[in-house]
C-alpha positions, -999 to +999 in steps of 0.1 A: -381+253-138-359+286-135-346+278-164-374+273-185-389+307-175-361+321-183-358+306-218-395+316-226-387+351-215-352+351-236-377+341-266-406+364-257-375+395-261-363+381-294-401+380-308-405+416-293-373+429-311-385+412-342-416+428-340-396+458-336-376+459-370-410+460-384-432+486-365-403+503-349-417+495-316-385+493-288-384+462-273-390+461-235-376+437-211-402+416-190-375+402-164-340+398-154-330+367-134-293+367-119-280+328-106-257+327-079-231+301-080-221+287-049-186+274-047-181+238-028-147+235-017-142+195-028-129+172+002-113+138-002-137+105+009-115+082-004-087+068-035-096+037-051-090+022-084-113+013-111-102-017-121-103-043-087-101-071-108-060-082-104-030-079-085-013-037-088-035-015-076-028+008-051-040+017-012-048-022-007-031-051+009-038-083-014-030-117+007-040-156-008-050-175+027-055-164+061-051-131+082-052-131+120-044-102+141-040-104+178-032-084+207-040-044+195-028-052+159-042-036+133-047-024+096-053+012+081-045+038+054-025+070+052-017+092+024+020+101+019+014+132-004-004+149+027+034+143+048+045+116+073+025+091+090+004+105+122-017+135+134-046+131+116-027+114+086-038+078+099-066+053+102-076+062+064-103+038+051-080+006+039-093-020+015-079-058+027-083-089+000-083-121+004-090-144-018-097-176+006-135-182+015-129-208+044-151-199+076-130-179+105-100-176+080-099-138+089-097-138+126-094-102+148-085-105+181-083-073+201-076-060+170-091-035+141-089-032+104-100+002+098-116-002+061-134-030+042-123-065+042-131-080+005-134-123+010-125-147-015-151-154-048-184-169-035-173-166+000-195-154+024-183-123+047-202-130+077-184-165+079-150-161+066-146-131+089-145-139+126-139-114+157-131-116+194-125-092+224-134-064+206-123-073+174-135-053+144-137-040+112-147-002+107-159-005+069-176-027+044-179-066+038-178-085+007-169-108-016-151-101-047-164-107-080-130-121-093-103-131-071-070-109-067-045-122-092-014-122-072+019-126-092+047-151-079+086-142-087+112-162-097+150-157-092+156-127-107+182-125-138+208-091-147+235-073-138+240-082-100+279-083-104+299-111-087+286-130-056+298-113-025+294-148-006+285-150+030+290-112+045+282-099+082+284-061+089+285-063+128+292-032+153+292+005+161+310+021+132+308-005+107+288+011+078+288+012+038+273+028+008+258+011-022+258+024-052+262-001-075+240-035-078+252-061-047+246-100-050+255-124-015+249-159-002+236-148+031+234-109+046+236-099+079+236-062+090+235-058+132+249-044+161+242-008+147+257-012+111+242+010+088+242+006+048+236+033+031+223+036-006+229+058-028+217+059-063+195+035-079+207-002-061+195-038-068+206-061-044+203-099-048+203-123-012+204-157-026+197-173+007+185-156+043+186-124+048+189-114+085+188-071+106+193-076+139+198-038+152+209-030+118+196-003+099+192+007+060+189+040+052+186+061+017+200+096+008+175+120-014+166+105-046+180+068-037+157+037-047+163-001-032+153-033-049+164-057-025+152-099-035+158-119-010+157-162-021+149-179+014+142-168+048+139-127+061+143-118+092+146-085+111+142-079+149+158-058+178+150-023+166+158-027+130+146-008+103+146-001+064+141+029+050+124+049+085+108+076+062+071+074+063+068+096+031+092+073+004+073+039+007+075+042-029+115+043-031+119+006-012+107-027-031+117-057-012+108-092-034+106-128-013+106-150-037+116-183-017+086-199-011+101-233+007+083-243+046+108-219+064+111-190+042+087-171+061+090-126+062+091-120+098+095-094+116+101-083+153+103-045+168+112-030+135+102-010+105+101-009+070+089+019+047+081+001+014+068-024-008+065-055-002+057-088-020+062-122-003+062-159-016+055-172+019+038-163+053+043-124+064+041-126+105+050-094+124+055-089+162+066-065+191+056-034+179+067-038+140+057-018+112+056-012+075+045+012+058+030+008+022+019-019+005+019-057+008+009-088-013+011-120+001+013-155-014-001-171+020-007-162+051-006-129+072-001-126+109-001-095+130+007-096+162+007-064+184+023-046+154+008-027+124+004-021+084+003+012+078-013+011+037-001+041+014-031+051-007-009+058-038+015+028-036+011+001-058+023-039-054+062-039-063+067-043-096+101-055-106+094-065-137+091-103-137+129-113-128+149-088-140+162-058-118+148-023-128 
């Protein structure tokens, strides 16, 4: 309404000053209205991608089957452009898929996904999601319009260099840099071994891959593609990449997919991505730290996923190292 007086008013002055030219009246002004603008500092409610429609988008966790989470587990968000995770950079609204519909197939017990929980095509929330001792989810339930697309991996192909066979870096001491592609039968890093990577490094575990108080960790500017072909194991402290604000620079590929090539973890941490062809189960106080998609089944188990809102899936492209 302002507005419109103010536009009759503009034209009332132009008509007077026309007038003018001809009688050589002087125009006089009827009104002058000054608009404040008030500035709104903008604050963040949320990241989410437009398109929800397929596997690859970012600050989600994307999983076929089942999720259970026991025993103080739980799910949520951070954003690793505002630094590390903690303080308030934590329990950020996540977004958890699944694309099964089968009542009680997303069980919480004692535990809390702090976001929505999107259930299979035609599923029905209220039945697929089931709680217990104080179980919960903070946000929104639904059903997706189109289940997730989530991509499976082959063995990759490329430049992996000669098979390194079966190799064991055991004890205080015992630590190596990679900077160059790596390809073994079986790994094992423990007993406080460290491997160190430096540069861009593809690294190709035919067979199991197995930290037990090992740890990998990457100098400034390092990436890690590590695909591992059967089982992945990691317990007693170990950890990958223990940098809360580089999930981005870790992409770890299970692309075995046989009855024991489960992703498990136990007390340890990985800051990454993270795609696996069989069950993901975490206990004693594990972690990860970016994102996950899941072939089959998730299981949490007094241990956490901490989602990066900016991270996306790993992409490898198909089965060829970057």
């Amino acid at each position: 309404a302002d507005g419109q007086l103010l536009l009759r008013r503009c034209v009332e002055w132009a008509a007077g000053e026309s007038q003018s030219v001809e009688t050589g009246e002087v125009p006089t002004l009827l009104a002058l209205y000054e608009f404040e603008q008030v500035e709104v500092a903008p604050t963040l409610a949320g990241r989410w991608q437009l398109d929800e429609t397929g596997a690859g988008y970012a600050g989600a966790v994307q999983v076929a089957d089942d999720i259970d989470l026991y025993d103080g587990a739980y799910i949520d968000a951070y954003d690793a452009s505002a630094g590390a995770y903690g303080g308030t950079n934590l329990q950020l609204n996540v977004r958890v898929f699944t694309n099964t519909t089968n009542s009680g197939d997303v069980y919480l017990n004692s535990s809390t996904i702090y976001g929505d929980v999107i259930v299979g095509t035609g599923g029905n929330p209220s039945s697929v999601i089931s709680t217990s001792s104080g179980g919960s989810v903070t946000g929104n339930t639904s059903a997706q319009s189109q289940n997730a697309s989530i991509p499976s991996y082959d063995a990759p192909s490329g430049s992996f260099g000669s098979s390194l066979g079966n190799k064991t870096y055991s004890g205080n001491g015992n630590s190596e840099t990679w900077s160059s592609n790596k390809r073994f039968n079986d790994l094992t890093i423990k007993s406080n071994a460290t491997i160190t990577i430096s540069g861009d490094v593809s690294v190709l575990v035919q067979d199991d891959f197995d930290m037990n108080n090992g740890t990998i960790v990457l100098n400034p500017g390092a990436t890690l593609v590590l695909w591992v072909g059967s089982k992945f194991d990691m317990s007693n402290g170990s950890s990958i990449n223990n940098d809360t604000t580089r999930p981005g620079d870790v992409q770890i590929l299970l692309y075995g997919n046989s009855i024991s090539d489960d992703f498990t973890m136990y007390d340890s941490i990985i800051v990454g991505t993270i795609h696996s062809a069989d069950d993901v189960r975490l206990y004693n106080g594990s972690a990860i730290y970016g994102s996950l998609t899941n072939e089959d089944d998730l299981m949490l188990d007094d241990s956490a996923l901490h989602v990066e809102l900016s991270t996306s899936p790993p992409d490898a492209g198909g089965s060829t190292p970057p």
